[in-house]
C-alpha positions as CSV (number, residue, x, y, z in Angstrom):
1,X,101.0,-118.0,29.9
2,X,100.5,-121.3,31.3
3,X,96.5,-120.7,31.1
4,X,96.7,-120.6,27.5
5,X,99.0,-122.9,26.6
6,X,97.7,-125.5,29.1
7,X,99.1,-128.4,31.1
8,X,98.3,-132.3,31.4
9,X,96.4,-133.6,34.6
10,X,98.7,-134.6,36.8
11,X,101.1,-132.3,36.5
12,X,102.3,-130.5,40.2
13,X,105.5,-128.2,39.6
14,X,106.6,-126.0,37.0
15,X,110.5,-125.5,36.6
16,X,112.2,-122.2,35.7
17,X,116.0,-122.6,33.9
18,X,117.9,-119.5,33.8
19,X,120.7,-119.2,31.2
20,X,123.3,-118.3,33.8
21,X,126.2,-120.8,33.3
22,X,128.0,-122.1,36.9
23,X,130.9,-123.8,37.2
24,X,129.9,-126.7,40.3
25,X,131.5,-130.7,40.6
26,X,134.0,-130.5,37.3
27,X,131.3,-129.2,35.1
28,X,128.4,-126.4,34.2
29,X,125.1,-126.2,35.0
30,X,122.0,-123.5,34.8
31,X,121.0,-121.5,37.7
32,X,117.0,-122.9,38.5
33,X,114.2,-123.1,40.6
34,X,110.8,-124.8,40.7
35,X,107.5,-123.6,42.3
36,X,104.3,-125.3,43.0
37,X,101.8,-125.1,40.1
38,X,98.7,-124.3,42.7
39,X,101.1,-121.2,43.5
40,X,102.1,-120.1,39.9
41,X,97.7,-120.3,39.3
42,X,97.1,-118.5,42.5
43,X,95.9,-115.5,41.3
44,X,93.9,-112.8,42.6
45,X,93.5,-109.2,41.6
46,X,96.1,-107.3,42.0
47,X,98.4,-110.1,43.1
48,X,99.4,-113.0,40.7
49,X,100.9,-116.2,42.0
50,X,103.6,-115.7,39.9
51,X,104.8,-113.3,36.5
52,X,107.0,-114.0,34.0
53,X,108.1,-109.8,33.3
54,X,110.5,-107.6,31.1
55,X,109.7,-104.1,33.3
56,X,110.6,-103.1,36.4
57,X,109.1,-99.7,38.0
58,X,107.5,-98.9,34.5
59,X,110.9,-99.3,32.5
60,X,112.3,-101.9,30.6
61,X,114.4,-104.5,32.9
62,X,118.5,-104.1,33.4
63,X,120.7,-106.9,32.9
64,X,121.8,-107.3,36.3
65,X,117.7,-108.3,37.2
66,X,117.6,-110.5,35.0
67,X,116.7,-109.2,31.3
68,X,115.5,-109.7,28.9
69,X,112.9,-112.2,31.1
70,X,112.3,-113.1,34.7
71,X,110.3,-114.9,37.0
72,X,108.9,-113.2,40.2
73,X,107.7,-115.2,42.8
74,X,106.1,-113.0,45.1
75,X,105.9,-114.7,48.5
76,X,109.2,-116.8,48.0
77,X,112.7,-116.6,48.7
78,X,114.6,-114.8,46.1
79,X,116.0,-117.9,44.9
80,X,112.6,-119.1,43.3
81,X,112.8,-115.8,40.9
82,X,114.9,-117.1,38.3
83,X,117.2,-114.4,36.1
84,X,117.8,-114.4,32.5
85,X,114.8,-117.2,32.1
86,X,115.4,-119.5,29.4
87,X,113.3,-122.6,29.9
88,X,110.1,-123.4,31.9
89,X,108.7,-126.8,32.1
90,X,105.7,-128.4,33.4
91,X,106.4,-131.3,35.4
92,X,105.1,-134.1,38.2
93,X,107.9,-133.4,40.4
94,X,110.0,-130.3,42.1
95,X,113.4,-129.3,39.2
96,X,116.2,-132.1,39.6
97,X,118.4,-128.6,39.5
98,X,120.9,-127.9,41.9
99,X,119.6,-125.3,43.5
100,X,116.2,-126.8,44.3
101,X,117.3,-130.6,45.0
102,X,120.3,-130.1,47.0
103,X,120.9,-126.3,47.9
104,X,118.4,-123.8,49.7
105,X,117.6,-126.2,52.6
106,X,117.7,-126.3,56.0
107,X,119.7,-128.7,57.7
108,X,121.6,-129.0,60.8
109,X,124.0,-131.6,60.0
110,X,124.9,-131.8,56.9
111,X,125.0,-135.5,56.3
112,X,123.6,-136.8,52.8
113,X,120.5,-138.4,54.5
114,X,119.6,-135.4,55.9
115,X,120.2,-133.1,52.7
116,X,118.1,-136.1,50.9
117,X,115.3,-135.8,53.1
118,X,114.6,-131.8,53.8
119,X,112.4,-130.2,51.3
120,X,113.3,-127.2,49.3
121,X,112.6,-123.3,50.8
122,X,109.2,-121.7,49.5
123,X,107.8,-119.0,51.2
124,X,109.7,-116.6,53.3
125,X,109.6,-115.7,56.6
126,X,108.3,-112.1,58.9
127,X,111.3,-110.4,59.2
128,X,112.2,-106.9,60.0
129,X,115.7,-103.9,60.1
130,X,116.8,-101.1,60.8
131,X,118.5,-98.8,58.2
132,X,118.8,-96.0,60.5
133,X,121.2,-95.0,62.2
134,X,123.7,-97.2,61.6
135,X,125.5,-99.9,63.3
136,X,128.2,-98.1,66.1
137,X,126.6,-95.0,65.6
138,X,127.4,-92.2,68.0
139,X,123.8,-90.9,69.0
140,X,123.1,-88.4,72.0
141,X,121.2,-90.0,74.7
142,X,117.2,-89.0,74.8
143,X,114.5,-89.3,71.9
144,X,116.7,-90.8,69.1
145,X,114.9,-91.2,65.7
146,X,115.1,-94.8,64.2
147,X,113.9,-96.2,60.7
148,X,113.9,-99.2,59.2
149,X,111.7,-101.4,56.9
150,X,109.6,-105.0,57.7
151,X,108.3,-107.8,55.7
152,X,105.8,-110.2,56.3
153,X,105.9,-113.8,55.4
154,X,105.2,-115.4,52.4
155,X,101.7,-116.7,54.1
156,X,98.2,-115.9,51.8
157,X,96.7,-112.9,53.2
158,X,99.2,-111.8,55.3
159,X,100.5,-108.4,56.3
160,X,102.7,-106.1,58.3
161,X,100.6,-105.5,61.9
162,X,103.0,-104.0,64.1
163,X,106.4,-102.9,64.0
164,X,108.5,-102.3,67.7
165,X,111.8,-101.0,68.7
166,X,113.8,-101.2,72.3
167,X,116.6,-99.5,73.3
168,X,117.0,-101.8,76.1
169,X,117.2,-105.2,75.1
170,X,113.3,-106.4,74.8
171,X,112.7,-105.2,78.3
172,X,110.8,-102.7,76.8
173,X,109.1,-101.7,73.4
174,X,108.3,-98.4,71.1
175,X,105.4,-99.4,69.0
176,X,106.6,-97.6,65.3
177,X,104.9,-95.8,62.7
178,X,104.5,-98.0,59.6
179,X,104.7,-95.1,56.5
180,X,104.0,-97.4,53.3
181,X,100.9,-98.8,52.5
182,X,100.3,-102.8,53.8
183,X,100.2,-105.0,51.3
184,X,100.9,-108.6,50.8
185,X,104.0,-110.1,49.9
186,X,105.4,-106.7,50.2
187,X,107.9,-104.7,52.6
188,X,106.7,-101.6,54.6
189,X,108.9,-98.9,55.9
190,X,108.2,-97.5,59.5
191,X,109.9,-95.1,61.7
192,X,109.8,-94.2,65.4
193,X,111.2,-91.9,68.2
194,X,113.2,-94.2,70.8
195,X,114.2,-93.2,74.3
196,X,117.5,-93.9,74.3
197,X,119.7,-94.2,77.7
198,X,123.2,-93.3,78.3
199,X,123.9,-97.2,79.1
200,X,122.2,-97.8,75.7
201,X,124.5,-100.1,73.8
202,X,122.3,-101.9,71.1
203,X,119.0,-101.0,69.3
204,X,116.7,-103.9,68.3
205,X,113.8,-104.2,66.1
206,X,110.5,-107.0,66.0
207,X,107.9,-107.0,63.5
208,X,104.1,-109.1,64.1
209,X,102.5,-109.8,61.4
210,X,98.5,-109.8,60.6
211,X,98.2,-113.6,62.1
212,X,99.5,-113.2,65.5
213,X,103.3,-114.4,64.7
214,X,106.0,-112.1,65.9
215,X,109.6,-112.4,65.2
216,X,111.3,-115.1,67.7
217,X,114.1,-113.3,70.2
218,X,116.1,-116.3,68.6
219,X,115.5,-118.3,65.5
220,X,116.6,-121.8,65.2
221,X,119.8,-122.4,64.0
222,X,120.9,-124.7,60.7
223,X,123.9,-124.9,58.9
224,X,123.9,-122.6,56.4
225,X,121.6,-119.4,58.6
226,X,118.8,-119.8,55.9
227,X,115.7,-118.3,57.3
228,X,116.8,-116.3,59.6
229,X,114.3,-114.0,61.1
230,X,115.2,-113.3,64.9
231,X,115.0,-109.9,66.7
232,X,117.6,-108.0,64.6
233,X,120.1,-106.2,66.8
234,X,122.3,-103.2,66.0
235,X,125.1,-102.1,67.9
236,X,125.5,-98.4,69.1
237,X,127.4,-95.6,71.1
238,X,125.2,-93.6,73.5
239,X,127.8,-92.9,76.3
């Protein structure tokens, strides 16, 4: 869309207004976002920089994703795809919206300098779970089967490379199978058979990705636990 309608030189972000109305300081405001134009122009086949779309899994989109229009960001946090889309504009500077200017950022204070001076959450970061079993699970000590899915980040090019599990906290690893295909910007499901021991009392999960960065044991912290992408833990009964 923008291609054909065309923009001015000089212009660097394109904003996205959704027709959500929220009550916030006495008064009410959209729900918005803005993105980069270089990212809402970097296309490639099979993998635009950004869509503006009325379908989801070949049928029309549901109200609660945000028909009858929505922007997907692939590669973003989820608060870049804007529901119920109402308004786009081309512009020479990131939305004045709430949610870009002031929320969505990390910080570790809180003070007004601070929240003035960080810059608003793109891309997202490699991450990875487990969805089975589930937390304080009873499980018989031995080969316990364990499933889960892992994203990479929002990086260009990037994919899921390895996928590990320990059943004794990160002394040791189970390299999983990954069982979807690898593609960018996209989850991956994997699964693999841990030895578990009777002292077992947690399961934990890492994910590398296809530039050398694996998950941090610990991530740093900030205020509001945006970004969070340490080892994920899950607590369980093997006694």
């Amino acid at each position: 869309m923008l291609k054909k309608a065309g923009f001015k030189e000089g212009a660097k972000h394109v904003w996205f207004e959704g027709l959500d109305e929220i009550s916030k300081g006495g008064g009410i405001i959209p729900f918005g976002a803005s993105i980069p134009v270089s990212k809402a122009m970097t296309d490639k086949e099979g993998l635009p920089g950004a869509l503006l779309t009325t379908m989801m899994n070949d049928q029309p989109l549901t109200p609660d994703h945000g028909a009858p229009l929505r922007g997907v960001v692939p590669g973003y946090i989820g608060a870049r795809s804007v529901k119920w889309l109402g308004k786009i504009v081309v512009s020479d500077r990131p939305s004045p919206n709430h949610y870009v200017a002031t929320a969505y950022k990390l910080v570790r204070e809180g003070s007004p300098i601070e929240w003035a001076e960080s810059g608003p959450l793109y891309r997202f970061p490699l991450n990875s779970v487990i969805c089975s079993p589930e937390p304080n699970s009873k499980i018989t000590p031995g080969k316990v089967g364990v499933s889960g899915y892992a994203y990479p980040s929002g990086q260009p090019g990037t994919t899921i490379a390895k996928v590990e599990v320990s059943a004794d906290d990160g002394r040791s690893w189970t390299t999983a199978k990954i069982t979807s295909p690898l593609r960018e910007n996209c989850w991956v499901l994997w699964k693999a058979d841990v030895k578990v021991s009777s002292s077992a009392s947690e399961l934990t999960v890492r994910a590398t990705d296809s530039r050398g960065d694996t998950q941090p044991e610990n991530a740093n912290w900030n205020l509001k636990g945006y970004m969070f992408n340490g080892w994920y833990h899950i607590p369980v009964d093997a006694s």
